[in-house]
PyMOL Python script that loads the backbone (N, CA, C, O; Angstrom):
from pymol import cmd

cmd.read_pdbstr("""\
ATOM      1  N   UNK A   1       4.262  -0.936 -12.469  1.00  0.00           N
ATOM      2  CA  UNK A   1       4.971  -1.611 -13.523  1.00  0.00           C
ATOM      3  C   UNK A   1       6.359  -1.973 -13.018  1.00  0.00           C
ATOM      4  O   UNK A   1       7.097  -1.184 -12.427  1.00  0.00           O
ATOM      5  N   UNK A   2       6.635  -3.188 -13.292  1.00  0.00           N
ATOM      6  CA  UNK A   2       7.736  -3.346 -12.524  1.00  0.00           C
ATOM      7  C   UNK A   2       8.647  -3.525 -13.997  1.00  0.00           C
ATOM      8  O   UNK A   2       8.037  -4.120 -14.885  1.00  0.00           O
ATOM      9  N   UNK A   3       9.973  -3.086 -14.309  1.00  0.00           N
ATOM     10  CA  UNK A   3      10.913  -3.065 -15.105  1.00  0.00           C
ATOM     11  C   UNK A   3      11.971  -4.440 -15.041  1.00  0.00           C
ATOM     12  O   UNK A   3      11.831  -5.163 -14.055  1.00  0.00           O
ATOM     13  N   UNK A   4      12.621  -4.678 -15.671  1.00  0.00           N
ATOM     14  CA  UNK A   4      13.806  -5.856 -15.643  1.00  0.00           C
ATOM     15  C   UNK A   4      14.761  -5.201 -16.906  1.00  0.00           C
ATOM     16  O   UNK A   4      14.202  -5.129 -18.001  1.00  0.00           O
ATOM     17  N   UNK A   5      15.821  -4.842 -16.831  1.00  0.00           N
ATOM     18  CA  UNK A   5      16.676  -5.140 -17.478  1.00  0.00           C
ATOM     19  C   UNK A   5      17.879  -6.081 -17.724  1.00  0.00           C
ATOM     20  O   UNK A   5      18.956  -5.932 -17.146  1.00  0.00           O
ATOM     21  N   UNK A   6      17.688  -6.816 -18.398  1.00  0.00           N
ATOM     22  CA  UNK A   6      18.623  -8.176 -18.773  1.00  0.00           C
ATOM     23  C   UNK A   6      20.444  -7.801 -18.785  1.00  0.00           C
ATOM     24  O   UNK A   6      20.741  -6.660 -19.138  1.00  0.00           O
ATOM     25  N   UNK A   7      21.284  -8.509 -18.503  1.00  0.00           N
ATOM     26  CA  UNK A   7      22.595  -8.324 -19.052  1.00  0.00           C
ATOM     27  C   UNK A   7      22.685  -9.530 -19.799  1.00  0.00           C
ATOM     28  O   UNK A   7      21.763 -10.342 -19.712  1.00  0.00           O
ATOM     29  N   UNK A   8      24.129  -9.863 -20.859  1.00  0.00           N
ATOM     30  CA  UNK A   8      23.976 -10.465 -21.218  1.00  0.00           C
ATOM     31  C   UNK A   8      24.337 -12.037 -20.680  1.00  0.00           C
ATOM     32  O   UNK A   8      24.473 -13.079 -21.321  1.00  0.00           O
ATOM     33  N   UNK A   9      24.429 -11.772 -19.310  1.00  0.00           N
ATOM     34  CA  UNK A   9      25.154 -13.124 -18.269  1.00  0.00           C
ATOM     35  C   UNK A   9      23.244 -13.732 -17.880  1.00  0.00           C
ATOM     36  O   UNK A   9      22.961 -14.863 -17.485  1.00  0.00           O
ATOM     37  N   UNK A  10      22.654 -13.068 -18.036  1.00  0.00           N
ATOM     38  CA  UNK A  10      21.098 -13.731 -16.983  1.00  0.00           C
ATOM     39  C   UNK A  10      20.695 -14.427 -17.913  1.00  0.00           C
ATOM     40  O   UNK A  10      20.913 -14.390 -19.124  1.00  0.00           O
ATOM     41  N   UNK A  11      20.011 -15.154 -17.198  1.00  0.00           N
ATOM     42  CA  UNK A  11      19.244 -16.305 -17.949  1.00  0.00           C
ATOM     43  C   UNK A  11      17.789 -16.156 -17.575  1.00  0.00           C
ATOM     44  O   UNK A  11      17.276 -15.069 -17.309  1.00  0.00           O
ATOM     45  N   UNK A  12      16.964 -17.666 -17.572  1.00  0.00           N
ATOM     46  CA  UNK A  12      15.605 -17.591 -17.339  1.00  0.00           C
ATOM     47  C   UNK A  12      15.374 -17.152 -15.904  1.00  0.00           C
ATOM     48  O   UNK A  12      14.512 -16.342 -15.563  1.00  0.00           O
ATOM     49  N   UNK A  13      16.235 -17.772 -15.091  1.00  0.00           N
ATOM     50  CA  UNK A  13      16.079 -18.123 -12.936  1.00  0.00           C
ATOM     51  C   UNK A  13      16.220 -16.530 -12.953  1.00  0.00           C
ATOM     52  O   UNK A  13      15.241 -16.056 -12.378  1.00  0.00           O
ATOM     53  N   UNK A  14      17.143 -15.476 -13.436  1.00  0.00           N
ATOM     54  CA  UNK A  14      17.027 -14.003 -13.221  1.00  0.00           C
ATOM     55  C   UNK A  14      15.572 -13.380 -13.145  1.00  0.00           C
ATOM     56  O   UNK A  14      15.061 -12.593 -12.348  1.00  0.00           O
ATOM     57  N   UNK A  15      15.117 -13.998 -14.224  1.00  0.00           N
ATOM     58  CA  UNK A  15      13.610 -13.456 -14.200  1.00  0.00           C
ATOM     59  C   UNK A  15      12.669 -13.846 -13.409  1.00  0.00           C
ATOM     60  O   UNK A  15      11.801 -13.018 -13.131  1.00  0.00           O
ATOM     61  N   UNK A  16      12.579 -15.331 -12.784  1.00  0.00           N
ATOM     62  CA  UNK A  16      11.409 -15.740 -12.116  1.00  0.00           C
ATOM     63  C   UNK A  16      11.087 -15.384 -11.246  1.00  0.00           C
ATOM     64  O   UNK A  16       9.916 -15.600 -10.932  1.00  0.00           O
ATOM     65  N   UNK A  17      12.106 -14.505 -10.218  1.00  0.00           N
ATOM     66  CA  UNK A  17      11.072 -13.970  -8.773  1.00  0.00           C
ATOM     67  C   UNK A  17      10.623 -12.746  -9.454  1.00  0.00           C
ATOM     68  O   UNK A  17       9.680 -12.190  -8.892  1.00  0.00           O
ATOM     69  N   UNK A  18      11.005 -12.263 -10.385  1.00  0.00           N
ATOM     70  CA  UNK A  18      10.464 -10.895 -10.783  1.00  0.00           C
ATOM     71  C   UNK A  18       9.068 -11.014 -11.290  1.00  0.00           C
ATOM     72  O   UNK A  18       8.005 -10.519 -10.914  1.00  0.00           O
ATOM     73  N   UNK A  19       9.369 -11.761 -12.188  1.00  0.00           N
ATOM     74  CA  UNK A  19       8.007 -12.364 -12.756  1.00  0.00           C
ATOM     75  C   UNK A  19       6.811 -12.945 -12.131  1.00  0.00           C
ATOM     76  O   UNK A  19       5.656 -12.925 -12.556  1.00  0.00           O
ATOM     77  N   UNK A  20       7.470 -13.684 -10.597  1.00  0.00           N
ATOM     78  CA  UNK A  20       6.524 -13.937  -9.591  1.00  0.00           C
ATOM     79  C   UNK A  20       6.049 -12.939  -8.629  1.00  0.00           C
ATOM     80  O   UNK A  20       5.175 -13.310  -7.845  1.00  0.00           O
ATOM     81  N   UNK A  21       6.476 -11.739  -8.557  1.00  0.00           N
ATOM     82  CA  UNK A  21       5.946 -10.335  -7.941  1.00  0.00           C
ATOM     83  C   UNK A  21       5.181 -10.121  -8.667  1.00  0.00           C
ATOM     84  O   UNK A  21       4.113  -9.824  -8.130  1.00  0.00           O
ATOM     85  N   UNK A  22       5.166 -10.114  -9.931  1.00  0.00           N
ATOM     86  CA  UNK A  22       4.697  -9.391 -11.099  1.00  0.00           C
ATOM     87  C   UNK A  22       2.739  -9.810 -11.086  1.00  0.00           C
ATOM     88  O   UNK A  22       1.701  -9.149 -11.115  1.00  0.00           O
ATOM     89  N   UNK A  23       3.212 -11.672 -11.009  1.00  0.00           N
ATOM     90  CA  UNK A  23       1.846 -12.713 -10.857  1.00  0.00           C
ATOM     91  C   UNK A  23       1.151 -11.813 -10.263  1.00  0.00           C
ATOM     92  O   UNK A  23       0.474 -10.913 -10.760  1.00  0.00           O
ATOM     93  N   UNK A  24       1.415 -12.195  -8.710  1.00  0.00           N
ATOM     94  CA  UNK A  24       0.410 -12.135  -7.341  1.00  0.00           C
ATOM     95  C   UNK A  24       0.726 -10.736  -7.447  1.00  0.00           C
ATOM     96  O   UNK A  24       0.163 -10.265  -6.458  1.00  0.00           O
ATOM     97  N   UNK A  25       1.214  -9.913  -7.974  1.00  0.00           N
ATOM     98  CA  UNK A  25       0.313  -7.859  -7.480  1.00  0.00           C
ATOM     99  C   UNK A  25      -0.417  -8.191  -8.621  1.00  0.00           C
ATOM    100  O   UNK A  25      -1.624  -8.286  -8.396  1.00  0.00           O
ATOM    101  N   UNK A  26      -0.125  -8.368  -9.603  1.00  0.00           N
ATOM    102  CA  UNK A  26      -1.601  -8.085 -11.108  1.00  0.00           C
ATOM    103  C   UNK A  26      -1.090  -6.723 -11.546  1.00  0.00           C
ATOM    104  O   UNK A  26      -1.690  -5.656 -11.677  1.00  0.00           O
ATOM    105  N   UNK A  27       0.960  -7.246 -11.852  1.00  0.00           N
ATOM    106  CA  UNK A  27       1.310  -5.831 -12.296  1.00  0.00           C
ATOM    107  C   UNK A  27       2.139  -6.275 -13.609  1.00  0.00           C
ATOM    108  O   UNK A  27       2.717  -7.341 -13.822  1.00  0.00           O
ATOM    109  N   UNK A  28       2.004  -5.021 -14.497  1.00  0.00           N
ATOM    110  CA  UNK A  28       2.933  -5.271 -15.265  1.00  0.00           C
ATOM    111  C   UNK A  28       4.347  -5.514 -15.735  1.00  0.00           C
ATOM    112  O   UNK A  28       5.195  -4.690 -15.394  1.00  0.00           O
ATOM    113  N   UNK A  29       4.775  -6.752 -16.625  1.00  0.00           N
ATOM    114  CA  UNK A  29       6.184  -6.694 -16.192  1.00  0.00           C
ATOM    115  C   UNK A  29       6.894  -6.665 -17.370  1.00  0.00           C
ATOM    116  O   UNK A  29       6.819  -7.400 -18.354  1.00  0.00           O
ATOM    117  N   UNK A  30       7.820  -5.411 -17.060  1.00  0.00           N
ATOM    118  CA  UNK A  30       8.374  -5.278 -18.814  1.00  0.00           C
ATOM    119  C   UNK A  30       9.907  -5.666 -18.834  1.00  0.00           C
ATOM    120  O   UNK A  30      10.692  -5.047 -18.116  1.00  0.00           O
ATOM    121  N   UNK A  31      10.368  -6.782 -19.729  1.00  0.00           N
ATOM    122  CA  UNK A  31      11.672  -7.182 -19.816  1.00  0.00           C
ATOM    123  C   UNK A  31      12.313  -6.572 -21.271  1.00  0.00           C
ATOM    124  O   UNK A  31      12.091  -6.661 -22.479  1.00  0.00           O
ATOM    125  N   UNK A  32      13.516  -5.708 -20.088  1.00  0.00           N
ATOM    126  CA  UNK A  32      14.113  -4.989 -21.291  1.00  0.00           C
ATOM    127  C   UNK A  32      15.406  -5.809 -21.875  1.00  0.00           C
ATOM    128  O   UNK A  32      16.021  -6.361 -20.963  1.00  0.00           O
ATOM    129  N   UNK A  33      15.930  -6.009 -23.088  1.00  0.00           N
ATOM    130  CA  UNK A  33      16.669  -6.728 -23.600  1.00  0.00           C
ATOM    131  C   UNK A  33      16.303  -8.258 -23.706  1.00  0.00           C
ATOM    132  O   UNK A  33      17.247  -8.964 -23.354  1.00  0.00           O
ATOM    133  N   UNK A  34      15.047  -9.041 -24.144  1.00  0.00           N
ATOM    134  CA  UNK A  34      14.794  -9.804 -23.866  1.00  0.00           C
ATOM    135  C   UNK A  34      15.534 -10.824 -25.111  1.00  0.00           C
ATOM    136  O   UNK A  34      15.424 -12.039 -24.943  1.00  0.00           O
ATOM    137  N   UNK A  35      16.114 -10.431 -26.074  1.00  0.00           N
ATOM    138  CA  UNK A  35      16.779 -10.692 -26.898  1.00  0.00           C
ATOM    139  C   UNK A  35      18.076 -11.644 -26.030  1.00  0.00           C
ATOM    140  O   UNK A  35      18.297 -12.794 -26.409  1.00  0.00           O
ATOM    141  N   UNK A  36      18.719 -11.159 -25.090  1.00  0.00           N
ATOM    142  CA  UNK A  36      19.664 -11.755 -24.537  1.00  0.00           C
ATOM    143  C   UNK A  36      18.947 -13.252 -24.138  1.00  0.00           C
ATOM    144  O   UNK A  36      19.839 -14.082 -23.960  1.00  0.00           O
ATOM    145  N   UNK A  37      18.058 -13.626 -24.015  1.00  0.00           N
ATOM    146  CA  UNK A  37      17.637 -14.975 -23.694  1.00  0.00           C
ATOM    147  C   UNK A  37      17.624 -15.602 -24.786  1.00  0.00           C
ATOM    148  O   UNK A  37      17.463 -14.881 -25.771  1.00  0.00           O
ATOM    149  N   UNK A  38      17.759 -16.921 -25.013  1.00  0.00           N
ATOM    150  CA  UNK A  38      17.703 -17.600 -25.856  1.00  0.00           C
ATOM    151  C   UNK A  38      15.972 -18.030 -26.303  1.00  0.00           C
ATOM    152  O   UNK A  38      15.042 -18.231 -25.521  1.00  0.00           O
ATOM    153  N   UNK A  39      15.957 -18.074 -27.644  1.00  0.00           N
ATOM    154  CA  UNK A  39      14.352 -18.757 -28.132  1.00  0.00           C
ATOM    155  C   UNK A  39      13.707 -19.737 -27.337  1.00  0.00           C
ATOM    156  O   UNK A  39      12.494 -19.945 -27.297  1.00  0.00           O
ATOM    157  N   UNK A  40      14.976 -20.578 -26.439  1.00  0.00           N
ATOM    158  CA  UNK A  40      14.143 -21.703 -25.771  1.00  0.00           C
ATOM    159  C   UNK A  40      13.653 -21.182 -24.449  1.00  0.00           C
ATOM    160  O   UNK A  40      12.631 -21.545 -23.868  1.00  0.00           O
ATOM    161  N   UNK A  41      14.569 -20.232 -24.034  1.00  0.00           N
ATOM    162  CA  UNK A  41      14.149 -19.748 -22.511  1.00  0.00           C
ATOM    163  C   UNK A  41      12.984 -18.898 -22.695  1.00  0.00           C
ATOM    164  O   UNK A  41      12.268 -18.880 -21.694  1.00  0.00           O
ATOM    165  N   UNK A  42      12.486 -18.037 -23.873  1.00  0.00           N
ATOM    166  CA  UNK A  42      11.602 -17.380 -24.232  1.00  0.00           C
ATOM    167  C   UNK A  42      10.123 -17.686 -24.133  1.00  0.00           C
ATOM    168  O   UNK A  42       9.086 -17.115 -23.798  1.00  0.00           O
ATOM    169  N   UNK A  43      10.634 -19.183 -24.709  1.00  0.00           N
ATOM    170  CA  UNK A  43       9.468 -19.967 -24.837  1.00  0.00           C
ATOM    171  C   UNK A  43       8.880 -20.090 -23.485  1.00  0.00           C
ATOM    172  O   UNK A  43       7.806 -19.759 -22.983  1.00  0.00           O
ATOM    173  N   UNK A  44      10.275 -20.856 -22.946  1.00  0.00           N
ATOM    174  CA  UNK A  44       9.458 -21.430 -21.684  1.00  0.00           C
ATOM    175  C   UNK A  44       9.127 -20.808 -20.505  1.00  0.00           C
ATOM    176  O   UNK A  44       8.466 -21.165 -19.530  1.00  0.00           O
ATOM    177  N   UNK A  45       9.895 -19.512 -20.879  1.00  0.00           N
ATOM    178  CA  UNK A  45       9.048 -18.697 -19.499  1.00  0.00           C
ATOM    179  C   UNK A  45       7.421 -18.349 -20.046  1.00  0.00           C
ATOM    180  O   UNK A  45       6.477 -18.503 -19.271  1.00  0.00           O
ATOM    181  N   UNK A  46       7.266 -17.979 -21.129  1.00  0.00           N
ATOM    182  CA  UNK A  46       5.891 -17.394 -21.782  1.00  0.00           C
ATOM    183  C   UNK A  46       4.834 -18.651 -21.315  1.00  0.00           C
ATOM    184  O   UNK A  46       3.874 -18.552 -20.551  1.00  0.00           O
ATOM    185  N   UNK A  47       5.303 -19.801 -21.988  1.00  0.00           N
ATOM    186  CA  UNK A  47       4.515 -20.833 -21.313  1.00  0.00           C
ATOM    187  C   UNK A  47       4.109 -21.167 -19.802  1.00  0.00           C
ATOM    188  O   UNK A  47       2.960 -21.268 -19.371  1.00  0.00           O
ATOM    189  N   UNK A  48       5.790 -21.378 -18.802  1.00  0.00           N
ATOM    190  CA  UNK A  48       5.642 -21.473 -17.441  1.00  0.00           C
ATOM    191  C   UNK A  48       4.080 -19.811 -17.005  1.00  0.00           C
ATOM    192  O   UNK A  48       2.963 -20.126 -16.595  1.00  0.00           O
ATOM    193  N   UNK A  49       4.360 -18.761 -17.171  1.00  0.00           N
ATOM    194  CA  UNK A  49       3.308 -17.847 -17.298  1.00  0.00           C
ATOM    195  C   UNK A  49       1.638 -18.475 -17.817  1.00  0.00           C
ATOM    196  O   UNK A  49       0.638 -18.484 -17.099  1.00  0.00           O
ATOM    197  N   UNK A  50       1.704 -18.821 -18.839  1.00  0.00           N
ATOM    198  CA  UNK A  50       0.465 -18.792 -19.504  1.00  0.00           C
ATOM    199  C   UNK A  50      -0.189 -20.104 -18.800  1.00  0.00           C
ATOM    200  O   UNK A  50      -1.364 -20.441 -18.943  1.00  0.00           O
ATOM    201  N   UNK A  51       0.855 -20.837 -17.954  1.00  0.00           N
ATOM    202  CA  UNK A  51       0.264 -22.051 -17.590  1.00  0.00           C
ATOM    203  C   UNK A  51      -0.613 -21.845 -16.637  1.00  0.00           C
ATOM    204  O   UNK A  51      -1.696 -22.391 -16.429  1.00  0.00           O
ATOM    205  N   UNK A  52       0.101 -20.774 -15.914  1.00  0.00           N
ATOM    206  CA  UNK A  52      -0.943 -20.335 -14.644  1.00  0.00           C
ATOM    207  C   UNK A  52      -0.139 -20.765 -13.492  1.00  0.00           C
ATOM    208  O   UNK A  52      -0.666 -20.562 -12.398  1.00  0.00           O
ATOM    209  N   UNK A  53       0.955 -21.284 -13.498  1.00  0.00           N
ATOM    210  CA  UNK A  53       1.120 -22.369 -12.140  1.00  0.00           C
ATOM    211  C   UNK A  53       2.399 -22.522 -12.208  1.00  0.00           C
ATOM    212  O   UNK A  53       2.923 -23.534 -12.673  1.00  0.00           O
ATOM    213  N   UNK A  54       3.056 -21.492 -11.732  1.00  0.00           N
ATOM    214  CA  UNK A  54       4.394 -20.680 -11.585  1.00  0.00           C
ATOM    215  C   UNK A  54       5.023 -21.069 -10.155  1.00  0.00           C
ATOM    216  O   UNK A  54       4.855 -20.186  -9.313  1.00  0.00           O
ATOM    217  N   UNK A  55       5.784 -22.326  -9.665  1.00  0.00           N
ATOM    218  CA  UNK A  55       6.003 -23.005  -8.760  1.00  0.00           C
ATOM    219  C   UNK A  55       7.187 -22.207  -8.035  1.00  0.00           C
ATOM    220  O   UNK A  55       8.078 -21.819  -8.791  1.00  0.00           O
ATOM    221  N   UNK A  56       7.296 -21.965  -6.927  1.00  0.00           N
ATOM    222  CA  UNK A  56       8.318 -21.642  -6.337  1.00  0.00           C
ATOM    223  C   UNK A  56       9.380 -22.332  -6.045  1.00  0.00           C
ATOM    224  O   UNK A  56       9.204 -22.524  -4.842  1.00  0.00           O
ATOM    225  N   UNK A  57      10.275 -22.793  -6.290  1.00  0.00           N
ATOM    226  CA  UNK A  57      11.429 -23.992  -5.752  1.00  0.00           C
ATOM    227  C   UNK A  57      11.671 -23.909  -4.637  1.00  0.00           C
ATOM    228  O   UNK A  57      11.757 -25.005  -4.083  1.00  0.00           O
ATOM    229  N   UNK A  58      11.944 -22.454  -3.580  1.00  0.00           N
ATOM    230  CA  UNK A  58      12.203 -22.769  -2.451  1.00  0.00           C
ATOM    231  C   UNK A  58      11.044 -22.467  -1.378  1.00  0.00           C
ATOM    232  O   UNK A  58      11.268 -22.555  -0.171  1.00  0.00           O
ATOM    233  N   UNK A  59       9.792 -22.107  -1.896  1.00  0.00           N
ATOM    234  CA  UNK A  59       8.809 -22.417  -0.613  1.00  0.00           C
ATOM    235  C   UNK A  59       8.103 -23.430  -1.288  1.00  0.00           C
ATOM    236  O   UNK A  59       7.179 -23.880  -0.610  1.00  0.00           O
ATOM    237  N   UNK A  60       8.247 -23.985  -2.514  1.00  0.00           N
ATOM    238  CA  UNK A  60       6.891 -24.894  -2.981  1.00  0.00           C
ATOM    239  C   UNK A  60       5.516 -24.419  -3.092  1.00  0.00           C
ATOM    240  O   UNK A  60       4.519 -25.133  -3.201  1.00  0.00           O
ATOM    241  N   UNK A  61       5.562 -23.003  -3.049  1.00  0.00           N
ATOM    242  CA  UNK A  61       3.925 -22.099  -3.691  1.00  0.00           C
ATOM    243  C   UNK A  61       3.961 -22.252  -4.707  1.00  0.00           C
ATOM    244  O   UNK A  61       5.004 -22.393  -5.346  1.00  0.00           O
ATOM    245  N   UNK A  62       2.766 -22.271  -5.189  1.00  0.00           N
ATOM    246  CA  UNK A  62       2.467 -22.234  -6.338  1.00  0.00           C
ATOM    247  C   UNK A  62       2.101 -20.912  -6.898  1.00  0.00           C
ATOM    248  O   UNK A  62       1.063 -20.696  -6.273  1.00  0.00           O
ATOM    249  N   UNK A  63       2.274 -19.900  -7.658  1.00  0.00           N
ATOM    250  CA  UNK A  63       2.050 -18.918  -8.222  1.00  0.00           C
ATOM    251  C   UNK A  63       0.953 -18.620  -8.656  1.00  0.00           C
ATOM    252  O   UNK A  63       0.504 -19.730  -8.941  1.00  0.00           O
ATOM    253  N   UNK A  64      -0.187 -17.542  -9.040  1.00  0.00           N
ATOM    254  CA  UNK A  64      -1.399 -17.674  -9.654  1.00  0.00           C
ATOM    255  C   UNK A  64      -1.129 -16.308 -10.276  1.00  0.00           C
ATOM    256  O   UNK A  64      -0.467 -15.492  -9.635  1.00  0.00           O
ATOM    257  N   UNK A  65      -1.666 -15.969 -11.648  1.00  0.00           N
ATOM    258  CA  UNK A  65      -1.566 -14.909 -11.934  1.00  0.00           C
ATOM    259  C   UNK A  65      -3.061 -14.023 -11.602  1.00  0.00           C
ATOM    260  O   UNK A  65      -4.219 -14.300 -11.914  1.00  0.00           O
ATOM    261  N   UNK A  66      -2.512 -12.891 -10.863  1.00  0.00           N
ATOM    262  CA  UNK A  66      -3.573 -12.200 -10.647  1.00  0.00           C
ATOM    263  C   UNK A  66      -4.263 -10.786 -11.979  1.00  0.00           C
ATOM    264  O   UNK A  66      -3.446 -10.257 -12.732  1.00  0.00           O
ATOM    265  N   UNK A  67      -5.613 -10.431 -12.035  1.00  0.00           N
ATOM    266  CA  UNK A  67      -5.970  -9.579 -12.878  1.00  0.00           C
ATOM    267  C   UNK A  67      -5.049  -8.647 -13.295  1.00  0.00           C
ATOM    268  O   UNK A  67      -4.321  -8.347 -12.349  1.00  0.00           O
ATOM    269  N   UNK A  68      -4.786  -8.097 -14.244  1.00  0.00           N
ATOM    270  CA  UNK A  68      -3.724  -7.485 -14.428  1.00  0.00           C
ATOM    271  C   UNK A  68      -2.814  -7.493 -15.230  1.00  0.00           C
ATOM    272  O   UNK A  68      -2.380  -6.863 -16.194  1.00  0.00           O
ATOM    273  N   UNK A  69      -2.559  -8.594 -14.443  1.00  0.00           N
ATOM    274  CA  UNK A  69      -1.087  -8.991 -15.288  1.00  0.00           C
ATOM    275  C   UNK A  69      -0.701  -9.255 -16.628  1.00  0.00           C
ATOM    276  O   UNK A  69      -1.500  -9.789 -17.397  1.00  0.00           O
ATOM    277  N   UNK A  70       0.701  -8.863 -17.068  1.00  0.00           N
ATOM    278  CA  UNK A  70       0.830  -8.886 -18.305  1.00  0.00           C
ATOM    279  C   UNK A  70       2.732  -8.694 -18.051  1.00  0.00           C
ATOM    280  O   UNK A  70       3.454  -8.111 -17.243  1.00  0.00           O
ATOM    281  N   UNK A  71       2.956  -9.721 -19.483  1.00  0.00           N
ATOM    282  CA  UNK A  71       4.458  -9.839 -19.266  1.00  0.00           C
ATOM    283  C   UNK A  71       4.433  -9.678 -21.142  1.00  0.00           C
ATOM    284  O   UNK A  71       3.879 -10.270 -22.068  1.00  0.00           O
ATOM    285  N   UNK A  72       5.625  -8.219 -20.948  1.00  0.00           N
ATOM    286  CA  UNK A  72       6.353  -7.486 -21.813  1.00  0.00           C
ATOM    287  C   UNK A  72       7.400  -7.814 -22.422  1.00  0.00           C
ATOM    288  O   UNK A  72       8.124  -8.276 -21.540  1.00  0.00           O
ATOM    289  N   UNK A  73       8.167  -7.885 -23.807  1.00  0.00           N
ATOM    290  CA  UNK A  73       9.449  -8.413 -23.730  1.00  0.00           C
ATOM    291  C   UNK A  73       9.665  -7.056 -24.628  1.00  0.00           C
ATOM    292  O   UNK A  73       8.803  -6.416 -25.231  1.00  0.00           O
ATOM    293  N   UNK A  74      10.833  -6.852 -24.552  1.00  0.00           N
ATOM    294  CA  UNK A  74      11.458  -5.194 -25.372  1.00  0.00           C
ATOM    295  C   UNK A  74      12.633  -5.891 -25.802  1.00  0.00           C
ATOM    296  O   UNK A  74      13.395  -6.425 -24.996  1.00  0.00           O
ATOM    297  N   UNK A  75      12.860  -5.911 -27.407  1.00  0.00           N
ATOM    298  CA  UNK A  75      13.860  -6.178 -27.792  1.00  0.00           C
ATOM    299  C   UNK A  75      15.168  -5.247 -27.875  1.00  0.00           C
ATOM    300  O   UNK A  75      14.984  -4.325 -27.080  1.00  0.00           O
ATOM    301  N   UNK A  76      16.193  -5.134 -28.398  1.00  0.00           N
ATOM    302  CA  UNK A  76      17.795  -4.759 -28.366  1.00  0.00           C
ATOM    303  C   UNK A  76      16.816  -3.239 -29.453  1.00  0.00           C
ATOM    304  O   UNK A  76      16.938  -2.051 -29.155  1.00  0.00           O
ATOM    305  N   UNK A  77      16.199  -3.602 -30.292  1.00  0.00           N
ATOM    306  CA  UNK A  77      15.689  -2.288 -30.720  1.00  0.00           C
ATOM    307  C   UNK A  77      14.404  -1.134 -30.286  1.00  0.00           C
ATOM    308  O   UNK A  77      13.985  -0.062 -30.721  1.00  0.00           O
ATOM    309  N   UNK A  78      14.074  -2.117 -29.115  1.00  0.00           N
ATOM    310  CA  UNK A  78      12.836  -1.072 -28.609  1.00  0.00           C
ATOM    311  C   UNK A  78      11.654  -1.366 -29.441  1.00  0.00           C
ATOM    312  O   UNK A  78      10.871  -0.497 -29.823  1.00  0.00           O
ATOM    313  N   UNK A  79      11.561  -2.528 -29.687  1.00  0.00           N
ATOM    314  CA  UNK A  79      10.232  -3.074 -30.259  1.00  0.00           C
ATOM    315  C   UNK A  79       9.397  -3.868 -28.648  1.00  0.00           C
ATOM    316  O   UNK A  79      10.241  -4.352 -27.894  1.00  0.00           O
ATOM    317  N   UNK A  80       8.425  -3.956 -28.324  1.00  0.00           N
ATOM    318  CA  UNK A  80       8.121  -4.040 -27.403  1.00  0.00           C
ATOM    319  C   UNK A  80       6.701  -4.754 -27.510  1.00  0.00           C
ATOM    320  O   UNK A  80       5.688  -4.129 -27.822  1.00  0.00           O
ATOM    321  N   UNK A  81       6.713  -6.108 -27.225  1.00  0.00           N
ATOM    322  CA  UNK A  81       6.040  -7.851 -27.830  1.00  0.00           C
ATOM    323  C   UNK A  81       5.042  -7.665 -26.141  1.00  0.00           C
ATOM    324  O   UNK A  81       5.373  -6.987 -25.168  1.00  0.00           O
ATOM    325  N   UNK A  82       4.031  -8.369 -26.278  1.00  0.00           N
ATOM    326  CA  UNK A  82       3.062  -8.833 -25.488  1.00  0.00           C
ATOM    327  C   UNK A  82       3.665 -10.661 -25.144  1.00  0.00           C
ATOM    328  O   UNK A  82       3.376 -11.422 -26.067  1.00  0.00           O
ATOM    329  N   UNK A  83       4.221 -11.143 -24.268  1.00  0.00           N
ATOM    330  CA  UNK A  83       4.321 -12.372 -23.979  1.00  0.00           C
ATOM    331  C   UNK A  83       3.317 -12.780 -23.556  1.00  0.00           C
ATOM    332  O   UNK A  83       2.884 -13.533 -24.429  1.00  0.00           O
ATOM    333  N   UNK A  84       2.540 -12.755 -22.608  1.00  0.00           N
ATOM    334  CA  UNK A  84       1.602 -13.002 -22.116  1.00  0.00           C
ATOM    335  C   UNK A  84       0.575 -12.189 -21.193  1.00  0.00           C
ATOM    336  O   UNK A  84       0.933 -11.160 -20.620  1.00  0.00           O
ATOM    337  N   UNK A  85      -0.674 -12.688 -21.083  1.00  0.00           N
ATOM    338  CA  UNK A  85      -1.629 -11.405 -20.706  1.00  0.00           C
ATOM    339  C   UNK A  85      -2.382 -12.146 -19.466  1.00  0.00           C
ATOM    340  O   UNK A  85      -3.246 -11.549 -18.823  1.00  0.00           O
TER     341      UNK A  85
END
""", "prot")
cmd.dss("prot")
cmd.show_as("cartoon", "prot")
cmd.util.cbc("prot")
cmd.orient("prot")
């Protein structure tokens, strides 16, 4: 299980290599404070995820999510949401 805790300076790009370890092992990834992101970045990481096809900017891979995987969001109260599976 790989962990993330947010400050309130990170944005979406904080999360994506994490989230791209997370893909290709087929591990779980739990984002703590996910509240600090905004509704739109929420969205669009859950989506960029669910799309399947999680692009790398600086090698140009493409991401695949492997068995497993599952992305967590834990709010400011310890409520703890399924983003994607």
């Amino acid at each position: 299980m790989l962990n993330v805790v947010l400050n309130r300076t990170d944005c979406i790009e904080t999360l994506l290599p994490v989230v791209e370890l997370a893909m290709t092992a087929g591990e779980v990834c739990r984002v703590h404070n996910i509240n600090f992101l905004g509704p739109v970045e929420v969205v669009a990481l859950t989506l960029l995820v669910m799309a399947d096809n999680l692009l790398d900017m600086n090698t140009g891979r493409i991401c695949h999510a492997q068995p497993g995987f599952r992305l967590l969001g834990v709010d400011e109260r310890g409520i703890t949401r399924t983003l994607a599976m």
